[in-house]
N, C-alpha and C positions, 0 to 999 in steps of 0.2 A: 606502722605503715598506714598508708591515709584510702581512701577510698577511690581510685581511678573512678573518671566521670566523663565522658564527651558533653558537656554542658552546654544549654543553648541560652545566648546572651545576645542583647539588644546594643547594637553599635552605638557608640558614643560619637562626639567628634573623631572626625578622619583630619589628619595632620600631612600637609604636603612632606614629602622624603627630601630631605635635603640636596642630595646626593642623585635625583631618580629622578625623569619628572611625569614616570607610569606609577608612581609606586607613592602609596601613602600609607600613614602610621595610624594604628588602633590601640588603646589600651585594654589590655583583658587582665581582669584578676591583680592591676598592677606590673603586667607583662607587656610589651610591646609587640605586637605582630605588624609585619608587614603584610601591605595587599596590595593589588593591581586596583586603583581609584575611580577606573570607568567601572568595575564590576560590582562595587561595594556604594552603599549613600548611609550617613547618619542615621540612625533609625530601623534599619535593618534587620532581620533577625538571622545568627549567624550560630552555626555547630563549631565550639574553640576544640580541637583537638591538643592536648598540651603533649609539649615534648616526654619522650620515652612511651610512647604512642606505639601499636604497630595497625595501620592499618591492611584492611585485606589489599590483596592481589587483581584487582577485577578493571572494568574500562573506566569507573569514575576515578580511580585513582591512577589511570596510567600516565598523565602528566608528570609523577614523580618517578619516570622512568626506572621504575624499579626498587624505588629507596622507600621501605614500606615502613622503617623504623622511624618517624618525627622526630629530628633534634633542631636543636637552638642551634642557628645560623645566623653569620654574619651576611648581610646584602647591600652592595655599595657602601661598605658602613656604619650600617646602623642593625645591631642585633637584633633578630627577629624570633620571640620563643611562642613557637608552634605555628599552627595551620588553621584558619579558618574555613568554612564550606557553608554554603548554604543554608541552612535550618530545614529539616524535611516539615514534608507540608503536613500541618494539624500539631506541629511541638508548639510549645509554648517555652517561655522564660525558663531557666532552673531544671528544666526537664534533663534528664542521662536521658542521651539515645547512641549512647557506646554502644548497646546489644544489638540495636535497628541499623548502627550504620557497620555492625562488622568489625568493630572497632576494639583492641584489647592494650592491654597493660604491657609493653617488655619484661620480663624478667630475664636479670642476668643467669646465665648458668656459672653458680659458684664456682671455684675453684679447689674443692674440699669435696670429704666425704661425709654427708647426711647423719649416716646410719640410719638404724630401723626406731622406730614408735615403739614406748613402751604398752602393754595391752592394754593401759587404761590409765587416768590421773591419778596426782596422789592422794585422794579425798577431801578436797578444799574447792574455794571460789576459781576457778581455772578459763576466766578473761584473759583474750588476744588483747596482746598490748596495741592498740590502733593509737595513730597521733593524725589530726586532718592538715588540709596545708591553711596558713593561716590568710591566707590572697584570697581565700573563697569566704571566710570568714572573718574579714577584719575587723566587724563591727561586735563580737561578742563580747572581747575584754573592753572596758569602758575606758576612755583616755583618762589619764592619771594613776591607774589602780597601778598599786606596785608591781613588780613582777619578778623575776629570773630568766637571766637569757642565758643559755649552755652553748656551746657547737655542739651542732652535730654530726656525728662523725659517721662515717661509710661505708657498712659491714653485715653484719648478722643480728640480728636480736637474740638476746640470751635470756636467760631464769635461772633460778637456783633456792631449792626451798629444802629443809629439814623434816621430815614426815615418817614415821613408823622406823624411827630409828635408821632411819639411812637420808643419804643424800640425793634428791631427786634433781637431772639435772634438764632444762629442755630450750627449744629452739623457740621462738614466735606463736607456730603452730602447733605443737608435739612436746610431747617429752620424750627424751632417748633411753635406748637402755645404753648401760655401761659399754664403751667401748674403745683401745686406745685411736683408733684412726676415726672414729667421731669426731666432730669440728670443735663439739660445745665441751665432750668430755677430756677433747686435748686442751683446753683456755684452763679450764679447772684446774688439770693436772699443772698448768703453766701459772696458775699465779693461788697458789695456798691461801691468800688470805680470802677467798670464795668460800671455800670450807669450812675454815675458822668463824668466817661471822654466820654464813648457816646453822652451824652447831649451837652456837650459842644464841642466837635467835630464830629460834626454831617453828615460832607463831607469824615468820614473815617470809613473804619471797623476795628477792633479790635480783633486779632488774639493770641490763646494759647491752655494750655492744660490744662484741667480737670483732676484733679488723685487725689491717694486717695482711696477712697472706690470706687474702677475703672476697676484695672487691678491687675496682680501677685506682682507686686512692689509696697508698701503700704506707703513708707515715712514716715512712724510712725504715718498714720492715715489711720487705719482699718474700723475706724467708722463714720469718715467725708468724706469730698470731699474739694478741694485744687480746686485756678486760680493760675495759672503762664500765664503770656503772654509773648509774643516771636517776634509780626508783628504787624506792621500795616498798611494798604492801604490806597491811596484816593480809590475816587467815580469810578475812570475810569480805575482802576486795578494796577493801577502801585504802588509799593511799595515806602515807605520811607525811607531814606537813616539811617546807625544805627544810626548816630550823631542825628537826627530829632526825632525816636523812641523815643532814651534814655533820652531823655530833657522831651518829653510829657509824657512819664509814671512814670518819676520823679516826674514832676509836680502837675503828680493827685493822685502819692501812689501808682500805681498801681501796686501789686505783677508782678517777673520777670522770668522767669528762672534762673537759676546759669551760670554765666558767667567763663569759666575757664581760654579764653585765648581772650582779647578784641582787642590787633591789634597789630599781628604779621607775618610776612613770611610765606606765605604759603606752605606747602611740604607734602605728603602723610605721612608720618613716623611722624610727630605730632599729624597729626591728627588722625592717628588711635593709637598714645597715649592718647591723651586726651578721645579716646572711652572707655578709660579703666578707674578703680580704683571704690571707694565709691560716692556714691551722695553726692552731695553737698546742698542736698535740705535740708532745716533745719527739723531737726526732723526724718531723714530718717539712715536707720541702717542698709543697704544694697549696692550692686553694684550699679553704674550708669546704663542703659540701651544702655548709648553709649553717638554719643555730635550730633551736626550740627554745619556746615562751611558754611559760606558766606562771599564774598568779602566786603572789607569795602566800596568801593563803586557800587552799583549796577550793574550786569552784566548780560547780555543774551548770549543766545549760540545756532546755530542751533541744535544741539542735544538734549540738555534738557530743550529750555527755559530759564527762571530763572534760575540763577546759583545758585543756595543753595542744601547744600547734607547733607544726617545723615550716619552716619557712627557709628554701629551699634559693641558692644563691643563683645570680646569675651567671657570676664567675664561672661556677661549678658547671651549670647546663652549656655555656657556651665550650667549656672544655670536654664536655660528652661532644659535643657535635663536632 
């Protein structure tokens, strides 16, 4: 999960609407918004709210007669992802003023049961798997560095580590205690080779995603639940290189994500093609949700840490709206 921001950005050129002749085009983050043209100039400084947005309830927002959640909408045409506003006075460039404008994250309410937090970790490195979006950061990976493009798929974040002689299993956040109507301890119970490579690599955790009977994107199973996995760490946080991944979750079976582009030149305009098109997940009869990029060989960066980013389709967000 990436880090919701209301980010304040400087207008670039404004593009007449084809289709509109009140309405002009903005690039944000590589996203197209539409605006009304008398109220916007080049150079401006503007609050992008991106889709899956919710803003408050109050009179600056009552133009959206009620629609508090931001989605990507079509307009005369030309798909518009998210909302621009004004920039309050005293931000500057780059600034969040999510918390100044009231402004928060949607989250879906699951379709599953949670269950309870176990009392405490399993005594290791126990980092939240974050991934940023790559539109906010295009410029970290450097054009040509090789890379790995995945889909990424639309579900839950899972773990799964070996510790003190038992199988610890957790969500994103938490780790669960055992229980069958848990989300992450029924995936387990559903796909054995989880276990199997836990057990036997017991100095790493094991990272993927839960989907399925999950989220809006169903992969052609409404009524089960899906592992893909996507990572996996030693004990002391540091990840494994992909050549090391792909050999150990070959080795034990272990379902994968879809691979669309395994090592190629890195460049922004691939990768936000590869955000695009159908899943590749077997069984699935829908858009992708978008892909993630990482370097093929591991890299850090003072900005984001771990260099790995998702890059989130347009496809996808126009089919939320």
């Amino acid at each position: 999960m990436s880090s919701h921001a209301v980010e304040v950005v400087r207008l670039r050129e404004l593009v007449p609407h084809p289709n509109a002749d009140k309405l002009a085009l903005v690039s944000v983050f590589g996203y197209t918004v539409c605006v009304n043209k008398d109220e916007w100039r080049e150079g401006d400084l503007a609050a992008y709210v991106p889709p899956d947005s919710i803003v408050p309830n109050t009179a600056e927002f009552a133009f959206l007669d009620g629609h508090l959640r931001i989605r990507a909408k079509k307009l005369r045409g030309v798909v518009s992802f998210g909302l621009l506003l004004q920039a309050p006075a005293g931000a500057g460039v780059g600034q969040d003023v999510a918390e100044r404008l009231g402004i928060t994250h949607y989250e879906p309410t699951l379709p599953i049961t949670a269950g309870d937090n176990e009392s405490g970790p399993p005594g290791f490195c126990d980092s939240k798997y974050d991934i940023e979006n790559l539109r906010r950061y295009p410029g970290v990976i450097q054009d040509g560095t090789l890379v790995h493009i995945t889909e990424k798929i639309h579900g839950a974040n899972a773990r799964f580590t070996w510790r003190n002689d038992r199988l610890w299993v957790g969500s994103r956040t938490g780790w669960k205690k055992e229980s069958d109507s848990c989300l992450w301890w029924r995936v387990k119970n559903s796909c054995p080779q989880i276990e199997e490579f836990c057990r036997a690599n017991h100095d790493c955790t094991l990272y993927g995603e839960v989907f399925g009977q999950v989220q809006n994107l169903r992969y052609g199973s409404p009524n089960r639940i899906r592992f893909a996995a996507f990572d996996v760490s030693w004990e002391d946080g540091i990840f494994m290189s992909i050549y090391q991944t792909h050999t150990l979750l070959n080795d034990y079976k272990v379902p994968r994500v879809p691979i669309i582009h395994y090592e190629v030149p890195y460049s922004f305009d691939l990768c936000a093609d590869a955000a695009e098109g159908d899943s590749r997940v077997v069984g699935a009869d829908h858009v992708r949700e978008g892909c993630v990029v990482k370097p093929m060989i591991e890299m850090y960066s003072a900005s984001v840490g771990r260099v790995i980013f998702k890059c989130v389709g347009g496809g996808y967000l126009l089919l939320k709206g």
